[in-house]
C-alpha positions as a printed Julia matrix, in Angstrom:
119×3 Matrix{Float64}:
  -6.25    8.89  12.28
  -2.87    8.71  10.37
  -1.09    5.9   10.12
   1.83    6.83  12.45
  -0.69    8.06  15.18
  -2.2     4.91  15.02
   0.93    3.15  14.9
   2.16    4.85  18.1
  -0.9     4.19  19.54
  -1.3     0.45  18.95
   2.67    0.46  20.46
   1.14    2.13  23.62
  -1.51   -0.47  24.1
   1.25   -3.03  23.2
   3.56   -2.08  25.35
   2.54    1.14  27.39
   2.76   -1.07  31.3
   6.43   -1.14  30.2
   6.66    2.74  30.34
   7.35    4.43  33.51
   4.12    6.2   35.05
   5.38    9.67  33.8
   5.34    8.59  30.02
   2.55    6.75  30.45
   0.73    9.31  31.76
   1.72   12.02  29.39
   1.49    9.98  25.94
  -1.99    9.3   27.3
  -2.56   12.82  27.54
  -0.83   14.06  24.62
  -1.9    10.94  21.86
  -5.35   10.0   23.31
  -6.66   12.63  25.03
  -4.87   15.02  22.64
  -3.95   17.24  24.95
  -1.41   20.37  24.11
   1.96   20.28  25.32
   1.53   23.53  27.03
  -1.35   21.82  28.62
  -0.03   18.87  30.32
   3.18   21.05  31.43
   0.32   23.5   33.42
  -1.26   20.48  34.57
   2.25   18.51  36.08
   4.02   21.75  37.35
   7.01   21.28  34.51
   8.15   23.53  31.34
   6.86   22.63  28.36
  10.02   21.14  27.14
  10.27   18.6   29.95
   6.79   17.27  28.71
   8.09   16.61  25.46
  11.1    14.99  26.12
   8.77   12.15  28.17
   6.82   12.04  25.71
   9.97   12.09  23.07
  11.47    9.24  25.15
   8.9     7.59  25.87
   7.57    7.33  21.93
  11.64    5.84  21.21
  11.1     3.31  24.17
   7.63    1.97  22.15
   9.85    2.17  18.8
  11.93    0.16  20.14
   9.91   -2.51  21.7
   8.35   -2.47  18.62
  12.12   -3.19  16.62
  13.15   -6.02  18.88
  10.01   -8.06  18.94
   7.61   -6.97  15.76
   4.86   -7.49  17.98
   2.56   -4.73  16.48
   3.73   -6.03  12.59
   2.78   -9.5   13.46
  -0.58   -8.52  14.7
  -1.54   -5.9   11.7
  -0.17   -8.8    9.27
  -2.48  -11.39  11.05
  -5.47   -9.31  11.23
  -4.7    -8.58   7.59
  -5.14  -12.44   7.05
  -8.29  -12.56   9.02
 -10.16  -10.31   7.16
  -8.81  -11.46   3.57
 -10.37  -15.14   5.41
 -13.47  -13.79   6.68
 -13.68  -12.31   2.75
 -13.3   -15.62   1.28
 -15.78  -17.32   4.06
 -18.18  -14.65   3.46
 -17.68  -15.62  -0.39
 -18.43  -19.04  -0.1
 -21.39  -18.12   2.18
 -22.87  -16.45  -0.49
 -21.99  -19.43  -3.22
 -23.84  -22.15  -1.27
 -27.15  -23.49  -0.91
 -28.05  -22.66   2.67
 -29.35  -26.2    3.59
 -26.4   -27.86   3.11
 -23.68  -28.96   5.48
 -20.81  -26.86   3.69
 -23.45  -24.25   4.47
 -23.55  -24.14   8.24
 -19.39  -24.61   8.4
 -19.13  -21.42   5.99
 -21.4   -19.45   8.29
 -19.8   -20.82  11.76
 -16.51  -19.91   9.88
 -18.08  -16.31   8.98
 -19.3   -15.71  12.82
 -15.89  -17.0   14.36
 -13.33  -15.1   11.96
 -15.68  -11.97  13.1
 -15.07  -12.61  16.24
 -11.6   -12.94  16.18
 -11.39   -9.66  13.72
 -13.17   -7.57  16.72
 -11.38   -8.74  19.25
């Protein structure tokens, strides 16, 4: 997936209850289900153009959710951190002794960052 497809699409799951059922319901169709334009128009009972410009306004709507709070930055930038910490857990994992105390809080730090990271 490109990195403005999944841009769009982490706005969506951001912010997509903030769309009105129309663009929510099309950008679903069109961005995850990938779904033509032509088709969702045959599907809904509207031109093809009409599709798009939901789609068009809802996409600016998402873009600019996205402006005014940086909601989708600050999450890439702190799961960016998590995994460079998980890295350096993981490193220090490797480093110890296994028995020791330092041991157990490198792996409990290893398991939880993981968790966090797939959440």
């Amino acid at each position: 997936m490109d990195d403005e497809k999944l841009l769009k699409t982490m706005q969506f799951d951001f912010f997509g209850d903030l769309l009105t059922e129309k663009q929510r319901e099309y950008f679903d169709l069109y961005h995850n289900e990938d779904l033509s334009l032509s088709e969702i128009a045959e599907r809904a009972g509207i031109s093809r153009q009409g599709v798009y410009d939901i789609i068009t306004r809802a996409e600016s709507t998402l873009e600019e959710f996205e402006q005014k709070t940086g909601i989708v930055r600050k999450w890439r930038e702190t799961r960016t951190e998590l995994e460079r910490a998980n890295s350096m857990a993981r490193e220090l994992l490797l480093q110890s002794d296994g028995r020791s105390k330092s041991s157990f809080l490198a792996r409990d730090l290893v398991l939880t960052l993981e968790m966090r990271i797939r959440d």
